[in-house]
C-alpha positions in Angstrom: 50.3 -20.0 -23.8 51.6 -16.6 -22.6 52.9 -15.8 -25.8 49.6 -17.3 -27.7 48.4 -14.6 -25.5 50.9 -11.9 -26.9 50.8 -12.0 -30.0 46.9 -12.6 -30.1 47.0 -9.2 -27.9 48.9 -7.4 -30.3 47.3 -8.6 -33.7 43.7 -7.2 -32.3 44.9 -4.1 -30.7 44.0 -5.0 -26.9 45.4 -6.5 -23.7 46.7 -9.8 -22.7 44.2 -9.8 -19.9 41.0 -9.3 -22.6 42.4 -11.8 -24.6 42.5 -14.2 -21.6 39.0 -13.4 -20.6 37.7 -14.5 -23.8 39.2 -17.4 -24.1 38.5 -18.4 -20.5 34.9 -17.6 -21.6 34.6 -14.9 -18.2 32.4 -11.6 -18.5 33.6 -8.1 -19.4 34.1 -7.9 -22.9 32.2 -6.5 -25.5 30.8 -8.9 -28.5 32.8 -7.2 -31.0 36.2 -7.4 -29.4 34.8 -11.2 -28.4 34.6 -11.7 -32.2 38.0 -10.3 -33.1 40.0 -11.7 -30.5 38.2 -15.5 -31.7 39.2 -14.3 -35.3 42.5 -13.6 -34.1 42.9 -16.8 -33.3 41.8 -18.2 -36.8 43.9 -16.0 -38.6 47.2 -16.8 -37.0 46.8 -20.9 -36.8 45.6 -21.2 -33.2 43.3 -23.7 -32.1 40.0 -22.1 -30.2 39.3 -23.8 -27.0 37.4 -26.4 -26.9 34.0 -24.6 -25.5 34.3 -21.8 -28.3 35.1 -24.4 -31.6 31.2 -24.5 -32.2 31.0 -20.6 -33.0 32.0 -20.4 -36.5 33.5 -17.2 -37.5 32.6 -14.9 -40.3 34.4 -15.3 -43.1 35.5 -12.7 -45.7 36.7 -13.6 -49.4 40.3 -11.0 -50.2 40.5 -11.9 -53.7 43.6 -10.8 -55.0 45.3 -11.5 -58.9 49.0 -12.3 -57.5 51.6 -12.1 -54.7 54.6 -11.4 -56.8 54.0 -7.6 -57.0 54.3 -6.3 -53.3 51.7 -4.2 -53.8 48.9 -6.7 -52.8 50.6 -8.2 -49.8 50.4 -4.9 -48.6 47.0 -4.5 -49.1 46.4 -8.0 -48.1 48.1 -7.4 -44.4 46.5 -3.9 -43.7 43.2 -5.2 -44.8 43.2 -8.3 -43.2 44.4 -6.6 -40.1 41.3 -4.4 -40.1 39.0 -7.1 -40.6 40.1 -9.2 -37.5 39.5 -6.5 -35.4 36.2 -6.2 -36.6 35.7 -10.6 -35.8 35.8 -10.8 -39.2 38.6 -14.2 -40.9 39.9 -12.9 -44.1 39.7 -15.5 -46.5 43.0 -15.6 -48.7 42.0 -16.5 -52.3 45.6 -15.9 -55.3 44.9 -16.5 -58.6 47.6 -18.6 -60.0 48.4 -19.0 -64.3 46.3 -22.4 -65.1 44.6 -22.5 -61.7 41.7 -21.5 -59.6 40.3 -18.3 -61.4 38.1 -15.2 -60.0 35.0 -16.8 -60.8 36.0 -20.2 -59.4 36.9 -18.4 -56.0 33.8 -16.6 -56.0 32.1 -19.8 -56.7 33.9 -21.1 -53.5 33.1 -18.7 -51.3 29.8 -18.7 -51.6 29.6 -22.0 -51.1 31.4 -21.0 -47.6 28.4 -18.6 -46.9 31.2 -15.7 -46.7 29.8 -12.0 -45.6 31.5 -10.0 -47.8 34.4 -10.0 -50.5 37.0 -7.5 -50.8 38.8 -7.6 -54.7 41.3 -5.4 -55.5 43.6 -5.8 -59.3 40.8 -8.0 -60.5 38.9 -8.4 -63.8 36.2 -5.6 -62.7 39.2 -3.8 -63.9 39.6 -4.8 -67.4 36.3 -3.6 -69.9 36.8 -6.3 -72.1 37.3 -9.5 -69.3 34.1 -11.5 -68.2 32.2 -10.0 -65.3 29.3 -12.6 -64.4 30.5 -13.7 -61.0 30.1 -10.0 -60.0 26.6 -9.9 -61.5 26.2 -13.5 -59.0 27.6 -11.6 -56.0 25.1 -8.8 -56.3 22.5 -11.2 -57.1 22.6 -12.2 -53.7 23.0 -9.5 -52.1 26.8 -10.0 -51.2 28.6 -7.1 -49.9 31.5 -6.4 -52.5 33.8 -3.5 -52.1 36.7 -3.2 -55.2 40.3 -1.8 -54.6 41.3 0.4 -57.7 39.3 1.6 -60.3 36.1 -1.3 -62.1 34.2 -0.4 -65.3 31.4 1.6 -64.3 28.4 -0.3 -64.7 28.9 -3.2 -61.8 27.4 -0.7 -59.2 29.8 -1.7 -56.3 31.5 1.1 -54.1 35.2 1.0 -54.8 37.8 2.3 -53.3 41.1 4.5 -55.2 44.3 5.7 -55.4 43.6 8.8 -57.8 45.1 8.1 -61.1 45.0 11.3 -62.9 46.9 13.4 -59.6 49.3 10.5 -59.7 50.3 10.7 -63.6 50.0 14.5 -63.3 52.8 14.2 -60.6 55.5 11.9 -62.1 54.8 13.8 -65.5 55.1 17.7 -64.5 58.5 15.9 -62.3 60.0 14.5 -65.0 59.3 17.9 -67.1 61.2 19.8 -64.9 64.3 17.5 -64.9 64.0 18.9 -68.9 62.5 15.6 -70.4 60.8 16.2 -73.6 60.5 12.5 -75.1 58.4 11.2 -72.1 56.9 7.7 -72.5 53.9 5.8 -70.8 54.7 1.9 -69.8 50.7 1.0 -69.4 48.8 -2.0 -68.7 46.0 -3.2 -71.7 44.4 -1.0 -73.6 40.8 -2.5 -71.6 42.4 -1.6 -68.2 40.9 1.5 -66.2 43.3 2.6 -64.4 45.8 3.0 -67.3 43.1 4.6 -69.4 42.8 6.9 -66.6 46.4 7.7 -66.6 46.6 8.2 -70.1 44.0 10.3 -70.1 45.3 12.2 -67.2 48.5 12.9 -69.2 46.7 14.2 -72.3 45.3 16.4 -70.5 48.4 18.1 -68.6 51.0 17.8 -71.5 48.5 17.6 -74.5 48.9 15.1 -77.3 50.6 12.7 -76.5 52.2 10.6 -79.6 50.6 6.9 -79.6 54.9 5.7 -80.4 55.5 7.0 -76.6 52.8 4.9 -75.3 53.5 0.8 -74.9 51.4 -1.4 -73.7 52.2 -4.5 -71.4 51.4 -7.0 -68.9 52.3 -6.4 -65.1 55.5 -8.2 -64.9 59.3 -7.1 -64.5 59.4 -8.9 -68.2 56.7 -6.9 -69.7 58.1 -3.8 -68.7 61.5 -5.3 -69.8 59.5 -5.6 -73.5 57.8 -2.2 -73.5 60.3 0.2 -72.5 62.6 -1.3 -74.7 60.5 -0.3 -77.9 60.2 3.2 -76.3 64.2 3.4 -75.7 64.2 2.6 -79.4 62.0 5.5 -80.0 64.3 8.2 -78.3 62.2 8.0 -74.9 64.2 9.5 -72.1 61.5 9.8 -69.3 59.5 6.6 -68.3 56.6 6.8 -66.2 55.5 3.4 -65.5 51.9 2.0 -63.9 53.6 -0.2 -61.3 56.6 -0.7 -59.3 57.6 -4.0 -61.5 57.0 -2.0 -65.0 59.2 0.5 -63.7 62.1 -2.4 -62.3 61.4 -4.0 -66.1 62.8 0.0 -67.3 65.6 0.0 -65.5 66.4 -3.4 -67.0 65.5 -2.8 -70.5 68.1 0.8 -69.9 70.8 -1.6 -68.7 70.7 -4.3 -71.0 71.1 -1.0 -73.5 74.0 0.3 -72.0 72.2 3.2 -70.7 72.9 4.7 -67.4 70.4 5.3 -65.1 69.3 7.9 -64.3 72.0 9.9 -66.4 70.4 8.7 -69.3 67.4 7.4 -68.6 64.9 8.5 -65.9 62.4 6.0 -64.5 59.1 6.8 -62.3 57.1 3.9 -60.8 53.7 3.2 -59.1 52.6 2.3 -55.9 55.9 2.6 -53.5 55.8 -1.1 -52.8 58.1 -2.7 -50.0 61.6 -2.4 -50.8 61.6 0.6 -54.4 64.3 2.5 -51.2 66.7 -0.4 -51.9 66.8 -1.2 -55.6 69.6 0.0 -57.3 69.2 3.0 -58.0 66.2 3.5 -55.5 62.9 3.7 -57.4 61.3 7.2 -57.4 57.9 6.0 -57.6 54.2 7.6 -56.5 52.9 6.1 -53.3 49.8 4.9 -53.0 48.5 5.6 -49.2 47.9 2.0 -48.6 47.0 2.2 -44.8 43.9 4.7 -45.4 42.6 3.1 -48.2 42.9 -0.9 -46.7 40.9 1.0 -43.5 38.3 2.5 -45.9 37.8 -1.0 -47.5 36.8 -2.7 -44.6 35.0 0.7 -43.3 32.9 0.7 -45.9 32.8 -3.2 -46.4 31.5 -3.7 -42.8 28.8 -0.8 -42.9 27.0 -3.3 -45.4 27.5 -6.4 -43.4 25.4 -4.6 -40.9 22.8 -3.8 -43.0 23.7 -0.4 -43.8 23.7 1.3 -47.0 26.6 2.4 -49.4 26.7 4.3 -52.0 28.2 2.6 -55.4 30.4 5.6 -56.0 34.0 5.3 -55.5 36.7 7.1 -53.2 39.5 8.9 -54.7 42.6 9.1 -52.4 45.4 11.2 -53.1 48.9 9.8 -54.0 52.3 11.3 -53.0 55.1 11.3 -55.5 58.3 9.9 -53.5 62.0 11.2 -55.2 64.6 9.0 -55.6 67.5 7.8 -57.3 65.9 6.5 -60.7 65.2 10.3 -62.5 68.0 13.0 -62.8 68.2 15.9 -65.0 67.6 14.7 -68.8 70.5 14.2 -71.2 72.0 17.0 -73.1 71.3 16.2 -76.9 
């Protein structure tokens, strides 16, 4: 029990004592902290006592498109650590190949009565994917907030890591480490945020030849794949639109005979858990996960209350992280 209290304590951010008063039912705590501490409880796999089993809690839908990229667990914890202390039980929903998809979770959770959803790398990202369940979610009022960049037209506020900085970073970097043949390793052609870097490079280094740019899906393989066609093109600099794209570079390089970084320089995307220890470390463009999981549930809360949001979409700025993975470009 005294360690039930603990970590319960910790997870919502107050003392042993307030957790005990709540679940002892006893005066002196606010109805918010009431509802996290019960949430708490949910979350981690405790049983409620028995007086406090009739209050169901409110439950919010995290839809997220995998677990294999760090990236989401990430987002998944901070998140989901915001909404508990808020008495809010994030609902867990990973689309698997051949499984439940986005639509069938919404589909779920609606039939749960949830109060919000949070999605973040889902089809609102992709102009060409179907979008109908959103359409259902705002049909009903549903308070939706998206993580990363959704076609423009589903009129849900959305929170961002800002593409065009981020490129403009890992590009002007590997510029100045003398790379001339720089190429893109980009998600499909229907996916904002790689539009947006594309863009976003154009823009800083001018045209960009369409043989540097490769397109691929979000796996250590598909960046395996693309970068090897770029290699084949003379690429030396590789600026990647996730941490796995870049880890499939550094493969593609190896399996080459190329040495990285001497000969090949590799930038990732999003500083997931563990780019310091890959070999070499990963310089990579961080994403500030923290501030923009808060935001989330900041702005995904201000509607469960009844207040309104603007469907506009908050840029937050990335820092590029210097590693092991990009050196000085190869003498011709």
């Amino acid at each position: 029990m005294t360690r039930r209290l603990a970590v319960v304590a910790k997870k919502v951010g107050v003392s042993e004592a307030t957790v005990s008063r709540v679940l002892n039912g006893k005066p002196g705590v606010s109805e918010s902290t009431r509802q996290a501490v019960l949430s708490a409880l949910d979350v981690l796999g405790y049983e409620r006592p028995t007086q406090l089993r009739g209050e169901r809690a409110r439950l919010v839908g995290l839809v997220l498109p995998e677990l294999q990229n760090p990236i989401f667990p990430a987002f998944a914890e901070v998140i989901g650590g915001a909404l508990a202390q808020l008495g809010l039980t994030p609902v867990l929903c990973t689309q698997t190949r051949g499984g439940v998809s986005e639509a069938d979770y919404v589909t779920l959770l609606l039939q749960q009565q949830v109060s919000g959803v949070v999605f973040a790398g889902g089809l609102y990202a992709q102009a060409d994917a179907p979008h109908d369940h959103y359409r259902q979610l705002a049909e009903r009022n549903i308070p939706v907030v998206l993580v990363n960049a959704a076609i423009e037209h589903l009129g849900f506020p959305g929170v961002s890591c800002d593409d065009a900085v981020a490129v403009e970073q890992a590009w002007r970097h590997l510029a100045s480490l003398g790379h001339e043949r720089i190429g893109l390793v980009l998600g499909p052609a229907d996916h904002v945020p790689s539009a947006r870097k594309l863009a976003a490079v154009r823009a800083v280094a001018g045209e960009v030849p369409d043989e540097h740019v490769a397109r691929a899906m979000f796996s250590i393989e598909g960046g395996h794949a693309a970068a090897s066609r770029l290699i084949d093109r003379g690429v030396t600099g590789f600026i990647c639109a996730s941490d796995p794209l870049a880890l499939g570079a550094v493969r593609a390089a190896r399996r080459r005979g190329l040495d990285v970084p001497a000969q090949i320089s590799v930038v990732g995307y999003d500083d997931s858990a563990l780019m310091n220890c890959t070999d070499p470390p990963l310089t990579t463009v961080r994403q500030p996960i923290e501030a923009m999981g808060r935001a989330v549930v900041e702005l995904l809360n201000a509607q469960i209350n009844g207040g309104q949001v603007a469907a506009e979409e908050l840029l937050f700025e990335p820092e590029l992280v210097v590693r092991g993975s990009t050196a000085q470009a190869p003498r011709a």
